[in-house]
CHARMM internal coordinates of N, CA and C (Angstrom, degrees):
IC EDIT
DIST 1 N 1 CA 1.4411
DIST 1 CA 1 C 1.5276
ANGL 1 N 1 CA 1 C 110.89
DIST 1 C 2 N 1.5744
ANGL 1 CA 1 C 2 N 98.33
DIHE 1 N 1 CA 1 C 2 N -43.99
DIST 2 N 2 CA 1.9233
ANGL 1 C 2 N 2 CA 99.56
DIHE 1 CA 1 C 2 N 2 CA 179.73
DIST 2 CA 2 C 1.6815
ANGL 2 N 2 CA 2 C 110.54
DIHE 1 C 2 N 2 CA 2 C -65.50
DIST 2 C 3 N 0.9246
ANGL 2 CA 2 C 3 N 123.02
DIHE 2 N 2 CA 2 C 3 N -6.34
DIST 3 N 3 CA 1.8866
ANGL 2 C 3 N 3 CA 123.34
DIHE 2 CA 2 C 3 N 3 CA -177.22
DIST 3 CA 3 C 1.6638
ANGL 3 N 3 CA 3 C 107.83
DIHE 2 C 3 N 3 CA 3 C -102.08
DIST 3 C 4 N 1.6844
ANGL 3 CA 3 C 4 N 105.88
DIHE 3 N 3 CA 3 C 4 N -30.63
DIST 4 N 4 CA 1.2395
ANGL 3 C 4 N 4 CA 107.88
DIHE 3 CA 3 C 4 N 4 CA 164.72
DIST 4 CA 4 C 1.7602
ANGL 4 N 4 CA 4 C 123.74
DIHE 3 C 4 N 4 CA 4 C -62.65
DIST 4 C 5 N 0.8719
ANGL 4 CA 4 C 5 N 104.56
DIHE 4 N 4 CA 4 C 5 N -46.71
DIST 5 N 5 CA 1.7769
ANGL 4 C 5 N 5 CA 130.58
DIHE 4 CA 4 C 5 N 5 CA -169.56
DIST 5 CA 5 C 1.6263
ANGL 5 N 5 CA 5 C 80.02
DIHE 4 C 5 N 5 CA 5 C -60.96
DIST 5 C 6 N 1.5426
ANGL 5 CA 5 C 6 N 126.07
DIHE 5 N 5 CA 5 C 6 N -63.77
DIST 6 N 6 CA 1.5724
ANGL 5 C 6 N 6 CA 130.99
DIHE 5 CA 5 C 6 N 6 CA -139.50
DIST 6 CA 6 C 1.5953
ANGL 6 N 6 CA 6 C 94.21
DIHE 5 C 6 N 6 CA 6 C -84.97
DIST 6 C 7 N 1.3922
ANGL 6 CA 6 C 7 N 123.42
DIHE 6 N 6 CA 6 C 7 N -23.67
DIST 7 N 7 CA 1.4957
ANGL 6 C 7 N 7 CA 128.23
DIHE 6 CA 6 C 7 N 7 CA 171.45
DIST 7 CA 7 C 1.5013
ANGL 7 N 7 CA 7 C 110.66
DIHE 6 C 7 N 7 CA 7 C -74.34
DIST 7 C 8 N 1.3744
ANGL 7 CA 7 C 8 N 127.02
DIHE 7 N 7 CA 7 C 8 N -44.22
DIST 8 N 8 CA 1.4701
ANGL 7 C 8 N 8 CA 136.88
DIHE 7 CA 7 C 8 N 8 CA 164.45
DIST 8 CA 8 C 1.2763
ANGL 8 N 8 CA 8 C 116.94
DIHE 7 C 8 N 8 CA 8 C -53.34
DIST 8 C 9 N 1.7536
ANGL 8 CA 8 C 9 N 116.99
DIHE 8 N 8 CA 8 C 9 N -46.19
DIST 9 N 9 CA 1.3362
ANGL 8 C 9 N 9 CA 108.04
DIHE 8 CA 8 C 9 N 9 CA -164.32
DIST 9 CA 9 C 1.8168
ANGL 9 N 9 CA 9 C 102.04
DIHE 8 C 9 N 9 CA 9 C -85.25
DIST 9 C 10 N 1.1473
ANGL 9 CA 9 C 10 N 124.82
DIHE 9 N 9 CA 9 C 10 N -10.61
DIST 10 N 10 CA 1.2710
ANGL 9 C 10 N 10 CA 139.65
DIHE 9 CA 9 C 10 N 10 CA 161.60
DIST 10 CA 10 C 1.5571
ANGL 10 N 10 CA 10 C 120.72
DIHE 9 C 10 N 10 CA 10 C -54.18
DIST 10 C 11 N 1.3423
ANGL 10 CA 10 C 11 N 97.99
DIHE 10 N 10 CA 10 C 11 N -53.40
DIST 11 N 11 CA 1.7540
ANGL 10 C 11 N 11 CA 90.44
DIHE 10 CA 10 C 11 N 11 CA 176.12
DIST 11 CA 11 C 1.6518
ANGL 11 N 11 CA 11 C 109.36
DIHE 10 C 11 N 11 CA 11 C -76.93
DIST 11 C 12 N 1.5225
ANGL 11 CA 11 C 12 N 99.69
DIHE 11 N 11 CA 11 C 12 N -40.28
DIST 12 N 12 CA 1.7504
ANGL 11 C 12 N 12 CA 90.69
DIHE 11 CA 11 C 12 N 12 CA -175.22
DIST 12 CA 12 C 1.4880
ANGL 12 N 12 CA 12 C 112.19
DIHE 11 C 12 N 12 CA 12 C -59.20
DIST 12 C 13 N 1.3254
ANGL 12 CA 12 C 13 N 127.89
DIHE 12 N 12 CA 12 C 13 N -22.85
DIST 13 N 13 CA 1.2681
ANGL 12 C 13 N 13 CA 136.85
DIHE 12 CA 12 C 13 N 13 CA 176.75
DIST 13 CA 13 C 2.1027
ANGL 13 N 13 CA 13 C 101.62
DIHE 12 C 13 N 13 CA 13 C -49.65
DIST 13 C 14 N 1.3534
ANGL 13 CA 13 C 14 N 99.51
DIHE 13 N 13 CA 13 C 14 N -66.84
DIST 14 N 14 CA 1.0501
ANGL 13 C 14 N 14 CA 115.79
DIHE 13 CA 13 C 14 N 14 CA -166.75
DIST 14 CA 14 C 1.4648
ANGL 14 N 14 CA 14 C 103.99
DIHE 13 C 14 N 14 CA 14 C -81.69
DIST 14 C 15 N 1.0846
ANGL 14 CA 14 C 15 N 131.79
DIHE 14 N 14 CA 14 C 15 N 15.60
DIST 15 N 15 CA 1.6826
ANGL 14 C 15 N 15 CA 121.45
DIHE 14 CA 14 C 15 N 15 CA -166.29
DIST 15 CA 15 C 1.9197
ANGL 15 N 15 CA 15 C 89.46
DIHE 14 C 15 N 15 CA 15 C -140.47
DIST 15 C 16 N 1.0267
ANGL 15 CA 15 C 16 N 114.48
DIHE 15 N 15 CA 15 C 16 N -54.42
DIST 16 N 16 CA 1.5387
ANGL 15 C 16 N 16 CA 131.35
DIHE 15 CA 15 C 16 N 16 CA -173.65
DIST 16 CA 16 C 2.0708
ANGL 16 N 16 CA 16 C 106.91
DIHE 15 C 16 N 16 CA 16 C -33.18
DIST 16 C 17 N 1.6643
ANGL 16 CA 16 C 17 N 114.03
DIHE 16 N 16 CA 16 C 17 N -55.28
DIST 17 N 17 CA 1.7692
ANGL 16 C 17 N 17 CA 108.07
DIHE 16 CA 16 C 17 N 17 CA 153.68
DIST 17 CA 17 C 1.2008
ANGL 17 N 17 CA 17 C 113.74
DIHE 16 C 17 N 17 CA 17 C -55.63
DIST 17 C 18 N 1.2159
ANGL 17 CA 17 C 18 N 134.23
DIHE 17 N 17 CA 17 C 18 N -69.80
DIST 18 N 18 CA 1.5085
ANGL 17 C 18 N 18 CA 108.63
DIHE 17 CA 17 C 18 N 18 CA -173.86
DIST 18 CA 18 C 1.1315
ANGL 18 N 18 CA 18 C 141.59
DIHE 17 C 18 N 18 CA 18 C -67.77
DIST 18 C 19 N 1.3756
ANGL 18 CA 18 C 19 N 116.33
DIHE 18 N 18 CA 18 C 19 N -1.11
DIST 19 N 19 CA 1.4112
ANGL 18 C 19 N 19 CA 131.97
DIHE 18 CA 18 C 19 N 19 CA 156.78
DIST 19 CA 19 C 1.3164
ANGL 19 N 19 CA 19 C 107.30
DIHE 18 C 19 N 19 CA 19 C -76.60
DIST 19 C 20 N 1.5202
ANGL 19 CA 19 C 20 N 142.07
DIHE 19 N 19 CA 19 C 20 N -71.53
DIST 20 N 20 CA 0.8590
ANGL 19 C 20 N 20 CA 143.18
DIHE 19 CA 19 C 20 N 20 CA 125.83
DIST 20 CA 20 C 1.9240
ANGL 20 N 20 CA 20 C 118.85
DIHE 19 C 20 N 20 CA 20 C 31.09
DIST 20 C 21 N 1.3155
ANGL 20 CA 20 C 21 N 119.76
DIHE 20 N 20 CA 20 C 21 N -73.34
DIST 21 N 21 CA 1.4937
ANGL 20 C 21 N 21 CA 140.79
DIHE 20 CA 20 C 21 N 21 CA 147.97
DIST 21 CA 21 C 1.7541
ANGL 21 N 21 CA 21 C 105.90
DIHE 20 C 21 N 21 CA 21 C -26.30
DIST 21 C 22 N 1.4183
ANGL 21 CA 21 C 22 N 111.11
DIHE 21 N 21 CA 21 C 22 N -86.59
DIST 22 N 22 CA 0.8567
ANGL 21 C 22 N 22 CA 170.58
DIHE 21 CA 21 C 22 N 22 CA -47.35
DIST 22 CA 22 C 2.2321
ANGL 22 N 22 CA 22 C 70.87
DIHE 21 C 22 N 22 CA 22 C -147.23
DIST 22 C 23 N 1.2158
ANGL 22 CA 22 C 23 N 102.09
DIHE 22 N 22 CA 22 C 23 N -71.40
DIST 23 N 23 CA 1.6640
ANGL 22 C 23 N 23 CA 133.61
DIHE 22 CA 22 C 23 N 23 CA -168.65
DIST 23 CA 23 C 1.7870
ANGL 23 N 23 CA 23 C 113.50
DIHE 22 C 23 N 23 CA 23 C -96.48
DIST 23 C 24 N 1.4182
ANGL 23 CA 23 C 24 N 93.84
DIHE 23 N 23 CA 23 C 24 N -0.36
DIST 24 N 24 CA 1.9501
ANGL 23 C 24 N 24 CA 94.14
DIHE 23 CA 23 C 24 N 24 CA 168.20
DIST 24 CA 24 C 1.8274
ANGL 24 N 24 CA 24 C 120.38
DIHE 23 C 24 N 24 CA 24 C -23.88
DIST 24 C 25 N 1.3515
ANGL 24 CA 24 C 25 N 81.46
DIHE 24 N 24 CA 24 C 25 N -45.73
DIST 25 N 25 CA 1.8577
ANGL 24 C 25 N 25 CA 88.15
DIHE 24 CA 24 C 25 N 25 CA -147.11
DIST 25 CA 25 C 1.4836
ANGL 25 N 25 CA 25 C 77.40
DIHE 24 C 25 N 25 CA 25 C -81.33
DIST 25 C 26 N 1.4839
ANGL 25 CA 25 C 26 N 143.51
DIHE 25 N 25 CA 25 C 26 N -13.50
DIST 26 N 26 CA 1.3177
ANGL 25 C 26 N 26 CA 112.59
DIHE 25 CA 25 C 26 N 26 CA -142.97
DIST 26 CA 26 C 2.4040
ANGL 26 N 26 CA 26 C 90.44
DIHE 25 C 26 N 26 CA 26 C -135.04
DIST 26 C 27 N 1.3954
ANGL 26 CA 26 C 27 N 101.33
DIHE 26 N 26 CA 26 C 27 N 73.72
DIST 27 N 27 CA 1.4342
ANGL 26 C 27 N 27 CA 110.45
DIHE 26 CA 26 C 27 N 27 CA 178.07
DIST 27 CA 27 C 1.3832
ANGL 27 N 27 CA 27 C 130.53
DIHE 26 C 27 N 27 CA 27 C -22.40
DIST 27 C 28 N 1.1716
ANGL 27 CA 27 C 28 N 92.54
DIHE 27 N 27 CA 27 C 28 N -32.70
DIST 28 N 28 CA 1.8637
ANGL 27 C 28 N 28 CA 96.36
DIHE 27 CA 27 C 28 N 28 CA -168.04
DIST 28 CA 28 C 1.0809
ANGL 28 N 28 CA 28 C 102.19
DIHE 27 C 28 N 28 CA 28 C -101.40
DIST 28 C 29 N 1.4829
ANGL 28 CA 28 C 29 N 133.02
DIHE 28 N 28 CA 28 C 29 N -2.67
DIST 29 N 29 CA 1.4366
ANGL 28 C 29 N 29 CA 142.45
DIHE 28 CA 28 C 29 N 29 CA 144.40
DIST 29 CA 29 C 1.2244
ANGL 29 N 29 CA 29 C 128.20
DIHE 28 C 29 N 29 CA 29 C -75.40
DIST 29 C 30 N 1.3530
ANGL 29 CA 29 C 30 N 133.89
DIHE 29 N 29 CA 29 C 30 N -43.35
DIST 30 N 30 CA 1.5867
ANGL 29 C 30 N 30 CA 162.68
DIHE 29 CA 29 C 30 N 30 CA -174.90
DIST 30 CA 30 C 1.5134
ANGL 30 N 30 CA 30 C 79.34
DIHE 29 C 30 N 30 CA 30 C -76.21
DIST 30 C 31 N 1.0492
ANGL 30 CA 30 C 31 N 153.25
DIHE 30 N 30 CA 30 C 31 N -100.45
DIST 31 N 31 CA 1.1795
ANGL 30 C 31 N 31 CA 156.53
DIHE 30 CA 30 C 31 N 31 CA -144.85
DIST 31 CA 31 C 1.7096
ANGL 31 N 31 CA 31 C 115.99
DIHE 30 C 31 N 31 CA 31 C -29.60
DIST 31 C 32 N 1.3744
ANGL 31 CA 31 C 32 N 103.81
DIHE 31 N 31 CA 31 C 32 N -60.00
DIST 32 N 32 CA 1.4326
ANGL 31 C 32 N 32 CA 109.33
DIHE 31 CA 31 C 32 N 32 CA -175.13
DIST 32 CA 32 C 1.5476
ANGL 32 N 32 CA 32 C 90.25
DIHE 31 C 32 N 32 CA 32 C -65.84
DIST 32 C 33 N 0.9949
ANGL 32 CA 32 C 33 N 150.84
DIHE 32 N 32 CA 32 C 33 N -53.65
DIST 33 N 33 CA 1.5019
ANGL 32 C 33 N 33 CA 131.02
DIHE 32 CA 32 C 33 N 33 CA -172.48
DIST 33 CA 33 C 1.6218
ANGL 33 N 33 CA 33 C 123.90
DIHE 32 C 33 N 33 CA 33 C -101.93
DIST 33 C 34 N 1.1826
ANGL 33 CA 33 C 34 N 96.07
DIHE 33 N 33 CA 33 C 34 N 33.73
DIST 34 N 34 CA 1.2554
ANGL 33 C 34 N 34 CA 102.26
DIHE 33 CA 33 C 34 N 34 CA 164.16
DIST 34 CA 34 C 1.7947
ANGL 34 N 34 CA 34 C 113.00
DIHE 33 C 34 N 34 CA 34 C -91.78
DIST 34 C 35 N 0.9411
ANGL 34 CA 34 C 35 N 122.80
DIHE 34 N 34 CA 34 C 35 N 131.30
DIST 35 N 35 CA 1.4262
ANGL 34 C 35 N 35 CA 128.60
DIHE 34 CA 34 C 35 N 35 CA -151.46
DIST 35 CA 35 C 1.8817
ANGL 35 N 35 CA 35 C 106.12
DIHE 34 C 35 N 35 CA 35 C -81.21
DIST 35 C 36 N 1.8472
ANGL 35 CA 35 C 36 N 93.40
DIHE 35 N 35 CA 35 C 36 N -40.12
DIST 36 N 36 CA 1.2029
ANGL 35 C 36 N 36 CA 93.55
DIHE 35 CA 35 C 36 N 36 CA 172.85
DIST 36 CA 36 C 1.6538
ANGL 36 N 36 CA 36 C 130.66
DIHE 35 C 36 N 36 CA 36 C -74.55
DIST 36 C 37 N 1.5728
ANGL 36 CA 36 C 37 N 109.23
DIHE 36 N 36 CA 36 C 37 N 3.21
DIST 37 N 37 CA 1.2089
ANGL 36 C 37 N 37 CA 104.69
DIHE 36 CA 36 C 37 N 37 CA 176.68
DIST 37 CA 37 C 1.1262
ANGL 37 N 37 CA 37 C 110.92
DIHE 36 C 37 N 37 CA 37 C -110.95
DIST 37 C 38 N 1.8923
ANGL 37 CA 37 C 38 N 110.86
DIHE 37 N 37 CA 37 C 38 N 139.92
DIST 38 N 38 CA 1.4058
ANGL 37 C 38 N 38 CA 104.11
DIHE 37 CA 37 C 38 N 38 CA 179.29
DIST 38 CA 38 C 1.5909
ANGL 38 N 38 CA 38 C 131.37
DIHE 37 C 38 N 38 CA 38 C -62.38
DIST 38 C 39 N 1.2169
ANGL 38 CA 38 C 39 N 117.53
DIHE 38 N 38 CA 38 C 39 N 1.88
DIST 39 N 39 CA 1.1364
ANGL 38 C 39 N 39 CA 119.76
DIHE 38 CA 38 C 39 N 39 CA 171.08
DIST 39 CA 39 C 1.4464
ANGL 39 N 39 CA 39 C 146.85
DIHE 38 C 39 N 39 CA 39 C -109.07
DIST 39 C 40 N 1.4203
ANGL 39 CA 39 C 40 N 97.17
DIHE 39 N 39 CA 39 C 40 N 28.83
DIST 40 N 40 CA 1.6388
ANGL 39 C 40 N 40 CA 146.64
DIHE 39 CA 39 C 40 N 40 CA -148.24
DIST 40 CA 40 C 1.4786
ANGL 40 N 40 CA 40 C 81.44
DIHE 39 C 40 N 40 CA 40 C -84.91
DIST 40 C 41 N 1.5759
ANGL 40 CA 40 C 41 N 136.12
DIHE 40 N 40 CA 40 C 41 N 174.35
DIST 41 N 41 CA 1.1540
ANGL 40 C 41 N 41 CA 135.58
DIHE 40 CA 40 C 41 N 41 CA 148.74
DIST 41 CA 41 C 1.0745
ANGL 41 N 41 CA 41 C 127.75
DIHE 40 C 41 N 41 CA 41 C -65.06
DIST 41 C 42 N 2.1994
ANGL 41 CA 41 C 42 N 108.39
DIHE 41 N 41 CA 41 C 42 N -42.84
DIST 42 N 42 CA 0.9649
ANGL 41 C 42 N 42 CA 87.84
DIHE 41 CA 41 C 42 N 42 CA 179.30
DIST 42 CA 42 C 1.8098
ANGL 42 N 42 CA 42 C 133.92
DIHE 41 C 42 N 42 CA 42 C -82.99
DIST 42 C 43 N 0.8687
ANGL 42 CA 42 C 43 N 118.82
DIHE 42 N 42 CA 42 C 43 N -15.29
DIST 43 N 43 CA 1.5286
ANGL 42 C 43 N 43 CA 119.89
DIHE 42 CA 42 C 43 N 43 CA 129.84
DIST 43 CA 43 C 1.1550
ANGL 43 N 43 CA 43 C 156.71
DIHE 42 C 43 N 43 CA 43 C 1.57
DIST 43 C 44 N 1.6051
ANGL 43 CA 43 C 44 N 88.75
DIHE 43 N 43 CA 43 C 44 N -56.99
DIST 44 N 44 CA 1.6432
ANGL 43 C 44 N 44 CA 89.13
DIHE 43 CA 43 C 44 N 44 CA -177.39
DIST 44 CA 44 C 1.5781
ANGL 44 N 44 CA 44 C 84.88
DIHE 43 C 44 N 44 CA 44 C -99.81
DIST 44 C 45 N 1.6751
ANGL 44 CA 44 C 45 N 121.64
DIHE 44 N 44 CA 44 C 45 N -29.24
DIST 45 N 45 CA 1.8618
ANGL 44 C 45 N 45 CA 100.73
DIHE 44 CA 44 C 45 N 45 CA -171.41
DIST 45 CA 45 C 1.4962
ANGL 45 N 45 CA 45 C 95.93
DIHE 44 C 45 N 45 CA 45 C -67.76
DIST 45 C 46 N 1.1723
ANGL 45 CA 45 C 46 N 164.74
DIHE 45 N 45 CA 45 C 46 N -25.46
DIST 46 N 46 CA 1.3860
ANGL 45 C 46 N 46 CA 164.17
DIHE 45 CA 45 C 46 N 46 CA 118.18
DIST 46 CA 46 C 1.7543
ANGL 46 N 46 CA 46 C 90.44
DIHE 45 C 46 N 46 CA 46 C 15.93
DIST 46 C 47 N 1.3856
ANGL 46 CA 46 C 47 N 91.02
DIHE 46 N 46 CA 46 C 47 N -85.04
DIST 47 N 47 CA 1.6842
ANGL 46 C 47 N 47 CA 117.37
DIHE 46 CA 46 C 47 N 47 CA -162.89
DIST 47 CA 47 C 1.8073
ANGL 47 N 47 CA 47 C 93.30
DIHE 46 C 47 N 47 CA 47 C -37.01
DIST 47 C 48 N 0.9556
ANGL 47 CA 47 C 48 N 124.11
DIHE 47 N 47 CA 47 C 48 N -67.56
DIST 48 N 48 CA 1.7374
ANGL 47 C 48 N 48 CA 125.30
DIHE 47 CA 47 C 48 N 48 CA -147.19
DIST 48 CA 48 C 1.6097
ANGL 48 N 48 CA 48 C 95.99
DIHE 47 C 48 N 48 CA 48 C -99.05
DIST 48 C 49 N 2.0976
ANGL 48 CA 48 C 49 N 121.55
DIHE 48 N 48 CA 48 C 49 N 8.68
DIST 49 N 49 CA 1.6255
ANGL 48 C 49 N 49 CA 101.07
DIHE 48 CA 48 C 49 N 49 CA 172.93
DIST 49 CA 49 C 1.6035
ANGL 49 N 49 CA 49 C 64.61
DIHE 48 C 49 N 49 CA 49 C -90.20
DIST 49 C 50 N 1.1971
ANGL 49 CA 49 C 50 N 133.25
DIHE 49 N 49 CA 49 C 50 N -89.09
DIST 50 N 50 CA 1.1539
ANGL 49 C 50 N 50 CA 102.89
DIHE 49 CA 49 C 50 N 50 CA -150.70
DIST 50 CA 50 C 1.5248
ANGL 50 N 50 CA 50 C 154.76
DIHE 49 C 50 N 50 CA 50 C -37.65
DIST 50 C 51 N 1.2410
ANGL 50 CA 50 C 51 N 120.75
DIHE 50 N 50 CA 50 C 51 N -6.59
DIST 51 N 51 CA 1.4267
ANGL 50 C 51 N 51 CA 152.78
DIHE 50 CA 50 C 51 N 51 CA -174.21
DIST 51 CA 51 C 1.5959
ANGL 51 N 51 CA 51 C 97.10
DIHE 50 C 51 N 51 CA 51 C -91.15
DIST 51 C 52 N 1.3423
ANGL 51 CA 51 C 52 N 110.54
DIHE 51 N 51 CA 51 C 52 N -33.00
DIST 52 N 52 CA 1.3173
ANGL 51 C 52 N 52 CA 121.39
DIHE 51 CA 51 C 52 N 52 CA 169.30
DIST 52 CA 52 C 1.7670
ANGL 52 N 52 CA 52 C 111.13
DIHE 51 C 52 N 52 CA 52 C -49.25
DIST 52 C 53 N 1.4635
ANGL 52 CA 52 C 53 N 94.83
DIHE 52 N 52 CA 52 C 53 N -76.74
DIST 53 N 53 CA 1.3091
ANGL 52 C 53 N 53 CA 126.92
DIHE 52 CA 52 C 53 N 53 CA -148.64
DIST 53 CA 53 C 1.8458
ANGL 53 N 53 CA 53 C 92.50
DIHE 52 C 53 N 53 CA 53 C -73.74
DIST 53 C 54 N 1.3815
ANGL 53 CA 53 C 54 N 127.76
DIHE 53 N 53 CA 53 C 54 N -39.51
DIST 54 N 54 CA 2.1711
ANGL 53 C 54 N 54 CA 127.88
DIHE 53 CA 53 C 54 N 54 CA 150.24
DIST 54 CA 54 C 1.2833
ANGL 54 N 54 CA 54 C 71.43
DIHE 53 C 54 N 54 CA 54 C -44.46
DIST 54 C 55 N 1.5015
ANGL 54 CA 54 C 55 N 131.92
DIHE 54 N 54 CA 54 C 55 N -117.06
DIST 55 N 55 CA 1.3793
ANGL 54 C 55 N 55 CA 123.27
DIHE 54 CA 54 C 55 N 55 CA -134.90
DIST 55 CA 55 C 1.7219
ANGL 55 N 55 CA 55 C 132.06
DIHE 54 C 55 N 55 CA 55 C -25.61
DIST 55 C 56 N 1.3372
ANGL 55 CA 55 C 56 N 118.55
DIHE 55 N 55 CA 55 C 56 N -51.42
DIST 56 N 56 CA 1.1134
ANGL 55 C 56 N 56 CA 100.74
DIHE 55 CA 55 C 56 N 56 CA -179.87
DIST 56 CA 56 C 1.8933
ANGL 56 N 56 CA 56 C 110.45
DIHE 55 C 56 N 56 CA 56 C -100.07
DIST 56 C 57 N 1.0919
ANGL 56 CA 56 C 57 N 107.68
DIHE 56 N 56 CA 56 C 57 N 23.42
DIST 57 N 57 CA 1.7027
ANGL 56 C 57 N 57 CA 115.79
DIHE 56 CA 56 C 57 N 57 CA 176.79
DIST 57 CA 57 C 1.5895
ANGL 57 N 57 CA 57 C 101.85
DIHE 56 C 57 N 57 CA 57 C -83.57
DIST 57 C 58 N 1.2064
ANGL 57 CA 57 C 58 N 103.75
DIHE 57 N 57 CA 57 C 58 N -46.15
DIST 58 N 58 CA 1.4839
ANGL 57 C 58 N 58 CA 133.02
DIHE 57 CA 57 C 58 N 58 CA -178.62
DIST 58 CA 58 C 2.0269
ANGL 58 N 58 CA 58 C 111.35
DIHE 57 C 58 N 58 CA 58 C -60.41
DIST 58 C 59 N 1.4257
ANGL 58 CA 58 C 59 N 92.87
DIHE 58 N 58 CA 58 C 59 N -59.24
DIST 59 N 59 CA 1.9571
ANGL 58 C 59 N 59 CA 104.28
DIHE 58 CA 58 C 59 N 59 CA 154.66
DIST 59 CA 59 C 1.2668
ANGL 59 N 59 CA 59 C 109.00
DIHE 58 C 59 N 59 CA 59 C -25.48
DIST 59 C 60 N 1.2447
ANGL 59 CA 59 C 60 N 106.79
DIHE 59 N 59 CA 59 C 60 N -74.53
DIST 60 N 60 CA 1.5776
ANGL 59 C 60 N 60 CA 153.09
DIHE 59 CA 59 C 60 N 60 CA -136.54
DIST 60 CA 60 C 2.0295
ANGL 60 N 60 CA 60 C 71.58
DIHE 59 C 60 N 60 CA 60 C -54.28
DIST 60 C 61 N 1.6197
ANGL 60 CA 60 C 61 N 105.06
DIHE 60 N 60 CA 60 C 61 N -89.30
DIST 61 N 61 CA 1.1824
ANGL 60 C 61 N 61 CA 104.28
DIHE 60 CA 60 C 61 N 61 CA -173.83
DIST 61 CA 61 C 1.2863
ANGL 61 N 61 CA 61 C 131.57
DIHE 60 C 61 N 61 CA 61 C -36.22
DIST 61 C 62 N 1.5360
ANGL 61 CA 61 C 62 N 105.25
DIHE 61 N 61 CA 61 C 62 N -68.50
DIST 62 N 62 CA 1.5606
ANGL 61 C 62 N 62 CA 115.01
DIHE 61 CA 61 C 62 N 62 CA -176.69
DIST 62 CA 62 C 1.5816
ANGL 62 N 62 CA 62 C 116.58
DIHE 61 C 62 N 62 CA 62 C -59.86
DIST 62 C 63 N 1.1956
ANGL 62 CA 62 C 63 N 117.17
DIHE 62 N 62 CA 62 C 63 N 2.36
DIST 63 N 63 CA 1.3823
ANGL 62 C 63 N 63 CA 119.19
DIHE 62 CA 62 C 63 N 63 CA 152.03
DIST 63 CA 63 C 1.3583
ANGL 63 N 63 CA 63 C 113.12
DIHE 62 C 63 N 63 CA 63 C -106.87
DIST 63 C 64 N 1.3683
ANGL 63 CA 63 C 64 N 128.66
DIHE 63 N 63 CA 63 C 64 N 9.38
DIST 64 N 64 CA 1.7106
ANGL 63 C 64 N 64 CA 130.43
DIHE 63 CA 63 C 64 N 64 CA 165.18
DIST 64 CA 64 C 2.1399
ANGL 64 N 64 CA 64 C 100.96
DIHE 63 C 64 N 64 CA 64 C 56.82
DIST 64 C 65 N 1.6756
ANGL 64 CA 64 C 65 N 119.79
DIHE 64 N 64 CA 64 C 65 N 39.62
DIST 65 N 65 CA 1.2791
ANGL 64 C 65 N 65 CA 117.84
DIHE 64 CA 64 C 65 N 65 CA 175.82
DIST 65 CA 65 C 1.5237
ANGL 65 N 65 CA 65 C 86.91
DIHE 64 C 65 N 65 CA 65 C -127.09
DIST 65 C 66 N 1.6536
ANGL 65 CA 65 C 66 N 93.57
DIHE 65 N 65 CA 65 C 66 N 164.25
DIST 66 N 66 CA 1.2842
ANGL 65 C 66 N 66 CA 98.38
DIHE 65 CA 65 C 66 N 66 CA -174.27
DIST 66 CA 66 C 1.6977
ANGL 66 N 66 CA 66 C 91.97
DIHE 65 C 66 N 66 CA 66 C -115.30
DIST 66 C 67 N 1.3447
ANGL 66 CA 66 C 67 N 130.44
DIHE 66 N 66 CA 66 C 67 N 159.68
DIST 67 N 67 CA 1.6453
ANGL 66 C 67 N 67 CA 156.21
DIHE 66 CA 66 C 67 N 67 CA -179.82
DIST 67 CA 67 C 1.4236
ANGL 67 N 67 CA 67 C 115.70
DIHE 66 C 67 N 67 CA 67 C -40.05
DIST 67 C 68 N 1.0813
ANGL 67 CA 67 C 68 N 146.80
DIHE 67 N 67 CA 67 C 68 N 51.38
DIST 68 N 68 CA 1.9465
ANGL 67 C 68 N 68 CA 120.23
DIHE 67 CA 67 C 68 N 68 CA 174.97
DIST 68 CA 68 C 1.2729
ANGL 68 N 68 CA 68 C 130.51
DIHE 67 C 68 N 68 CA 68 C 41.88
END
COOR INIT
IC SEED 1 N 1 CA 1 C
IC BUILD
């Protein structure tokens, strides 16, 4: 899942300005990939790998096992 997320957040990195460009005239499009807004995709997939990665750190303990 973590190589998936890091392959995704890679293209939106690189894809997110020219879409961005791309969707000026059209806000409710421009928005989700606008980089500077927190509510961009790439952003929020940011937001929830990490929410990810508390979640099973948190496992990790309260089940007293250690990671793969």
């Amino acid at each position: 899942m973590q190589g998936y997320q890091a392959d995704l957040t890679g293209l939106l990195e690189k894809t997110s300005p020219m879409l961005f460009e791309l969707w000026q005239s059209h806000p409710e499009l421009s928005e989700i990939v606008d980089v500077e807004s927190k509510n961009s995709l790439i952003n929020q997939l940011k937001q929830t790998s990490k929410e990810h990665v508390i979640w099973w750190q948190n496992f990790y303990k309260a089940c007293d096992i250690r990671p793969l």
